[in-house]
N, C-alpha and C positions, 0 to 999 in steps of 0.2 A: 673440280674447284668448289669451294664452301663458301656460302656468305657469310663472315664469321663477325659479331658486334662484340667487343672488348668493354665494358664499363670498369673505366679505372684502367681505359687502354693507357697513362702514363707511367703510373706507381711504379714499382718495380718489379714487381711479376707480371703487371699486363703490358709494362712497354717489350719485358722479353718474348710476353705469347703475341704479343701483336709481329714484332722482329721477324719471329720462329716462322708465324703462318703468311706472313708477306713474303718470307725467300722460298716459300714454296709454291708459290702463288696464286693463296686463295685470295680471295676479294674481301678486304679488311677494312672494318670504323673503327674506328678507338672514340671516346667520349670518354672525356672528363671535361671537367670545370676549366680547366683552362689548356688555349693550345701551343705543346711547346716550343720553343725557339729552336728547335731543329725536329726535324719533320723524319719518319720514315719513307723513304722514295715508296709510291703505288698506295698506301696509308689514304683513308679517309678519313679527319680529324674533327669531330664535331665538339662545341664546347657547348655544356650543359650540365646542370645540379640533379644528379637523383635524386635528392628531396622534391624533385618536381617531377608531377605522376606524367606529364605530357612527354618526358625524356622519356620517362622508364619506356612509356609505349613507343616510343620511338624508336629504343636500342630495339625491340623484338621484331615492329615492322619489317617484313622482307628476308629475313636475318635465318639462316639454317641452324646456327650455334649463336649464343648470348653466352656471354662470359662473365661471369661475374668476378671482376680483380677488386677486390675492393678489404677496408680495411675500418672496423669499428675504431676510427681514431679522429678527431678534430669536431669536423660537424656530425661526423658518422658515429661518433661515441654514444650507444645506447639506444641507436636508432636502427643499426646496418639488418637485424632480423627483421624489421617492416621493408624496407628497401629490400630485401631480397626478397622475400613472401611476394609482392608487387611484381617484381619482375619473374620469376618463378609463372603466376600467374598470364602475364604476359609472354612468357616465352611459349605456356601451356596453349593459352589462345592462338597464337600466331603457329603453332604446331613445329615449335623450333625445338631444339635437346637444350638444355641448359650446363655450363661446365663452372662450376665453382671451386677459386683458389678456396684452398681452407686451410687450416691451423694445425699446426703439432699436436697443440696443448691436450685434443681429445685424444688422443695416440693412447694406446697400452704399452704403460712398460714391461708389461707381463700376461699370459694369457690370465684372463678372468682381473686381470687391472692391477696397481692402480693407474690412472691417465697420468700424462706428464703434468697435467697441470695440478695433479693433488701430490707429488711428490714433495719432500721439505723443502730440495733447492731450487720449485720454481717462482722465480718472483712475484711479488703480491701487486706488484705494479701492473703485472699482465693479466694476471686473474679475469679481472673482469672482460678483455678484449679473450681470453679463449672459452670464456663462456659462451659468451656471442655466437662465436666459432661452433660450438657445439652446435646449440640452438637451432645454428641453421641448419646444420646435419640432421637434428633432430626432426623439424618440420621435412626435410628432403624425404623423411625414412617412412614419414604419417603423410606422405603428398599420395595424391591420384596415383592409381596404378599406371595411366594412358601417358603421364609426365614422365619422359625422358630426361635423365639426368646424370651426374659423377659429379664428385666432390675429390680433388683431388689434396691431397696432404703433404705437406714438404718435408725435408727432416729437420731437424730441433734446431741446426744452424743454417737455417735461411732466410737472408736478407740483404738489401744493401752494404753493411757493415763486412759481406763475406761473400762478396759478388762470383769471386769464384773465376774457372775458364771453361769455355764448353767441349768437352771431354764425350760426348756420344755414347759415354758407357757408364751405367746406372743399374740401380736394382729397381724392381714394384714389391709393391707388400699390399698389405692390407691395413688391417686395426691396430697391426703391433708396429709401435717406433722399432723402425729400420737403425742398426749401429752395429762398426768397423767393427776388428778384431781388437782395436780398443778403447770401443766404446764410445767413439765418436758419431755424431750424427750429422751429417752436412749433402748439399746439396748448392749447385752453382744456380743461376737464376736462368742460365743458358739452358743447360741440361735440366732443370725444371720443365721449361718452356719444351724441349721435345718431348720429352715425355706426357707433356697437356696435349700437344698438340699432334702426337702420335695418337694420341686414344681419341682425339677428335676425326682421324682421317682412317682409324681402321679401329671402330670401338669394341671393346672387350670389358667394358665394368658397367653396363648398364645400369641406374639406380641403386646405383656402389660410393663407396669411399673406397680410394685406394689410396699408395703412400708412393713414394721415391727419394731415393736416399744410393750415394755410394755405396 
C-alpha cells in the first residue's frame, strides 16, 4: 500500500486516479480547494489553495507519491509551472516520486515533430495552457537526477466532454501522439487512471513522459 497525495484530487483526472488508487487500497488525500459533496469511501479530502506554499508542503508531507492533477486554467492560468516547480521541490525533500497529469499538446505527431500543439487544427484558445504543459515537462527533464518522477500524457481526446467507460485495455507510448487505425486519439478517464496508477504500483518510466491512448 502507497501513501498517495492527489493535488487537484477532484478535477477530472485526479478524482479518477484518486477512484483508481482507493479500489486498490492505497491510502489516499485528494486536496483541492474545495470539498465535494460526494466523497470517495476510505478518501482523505483536505480543502486547500496551492497558491499557498503551506498546502504545497503539506501534499508532500508523509506522502510516497504526490500527484500533481492539476490544470493552468482559472486561478492557475500562468502560474501552474511555479506551482509545480514548489511541489516538485517538495516532493524532492520529503523523498516521495512525483506523478504528473500532463497534456497532449507536446505529443509528436511525427517522429522529429511537429507537436500537436503547433499543428493548423490545434486551437489557439489552448496554446497557451499546452505550453504550460510543456514547460513543466521541460523543467522535469532539467530537475536533479536524485528526483523521481513521470509525467504521464493522455490522448488528444481526453476530458470530461468524452468521459468514456473503463475498458482495462490501452496502449503506452512515448513522445509520439498514440491514434486508432483511424486516426482517432481518445482515452477514458477510467483507463487513464489505471494506467497512472499502474505505473505508480509497478514503475517502468522513471524520469519519463509517457502517453496512453486506445
Amino acid at each position: 500500500m502507497a501513501r498517495i497525495t492527489v493535488v487537484g484530487g477532484t478535477g477530472y483526472a485526479g478524482s479518477n486516479i484518486v477512484r483508481e488508487a482507493a479500489s486498490r487500497g492505497h491510502q489516499v488525500t485528494a486536496i483541492a480547494r474545495t470539498v465535494p459533496a460526494e466523497t470517495i469511501d476510505g478518501v482523505t479530502y483536505i480543502s486547500g489553495d496551492v497558491l499557498d506554499p503551506a498546502v504545497v508542503q503539506r501534499a508532500a508531507a508523509g506522502a510516497d507519491v504526490v500527484v500533481a492533477a492539476l490544470s493552468p486554467r482559472g486561478t492557475l492560468e500562468g502560474k501552474l509551472v511555479g506551482v509545480v516547480r514548489e511541489l516538485t521541490a517538495a516532493a524532492q525533500a520529503a523523498g516521495a516520486r512525483l506523478g504528473v497529469v500532463g497534456g497532449a499538446g507536446s505529443l509528436l505527431v511525427a517522429p522529429g515533430g511537429p507537436t500537436v500543439a503547433e499543428t493548423d487544427g490545434f486551437p489557439d484558445a489552448f496554446k497557451p495552457e499546452a505550453a504550460e504543459m510543456a514547460a513543466i515537462l521541460d523543467d522535469l527533464h532539467a530537475s536533479d537526477a536524485a528526483l523521481d518522477w513521470f509525467y504521464l500524457s493522455p490522448a488528444g481526446g481526453f476530458g470530461a466532454w468524452a468521459a468514456g467507460e473503463h475498458t482495462g485495455t490501452f496502449r503506452l507510448g512515448g513522445d509520439l501522439l498514440l491514434v486508432d487505425d483511424e486516426g482517432n486519439s481518445t482515452i477514458s478517464g477510467a483507463d487513464y487512471a489505471q494506467a497512472f496508477v499502474d505505473e505508480i504500483e509497478r514503475p517502468a518510466h522513471r524520469r519519463q513522459r509517457f502517453s496512453v491512448a486506445y
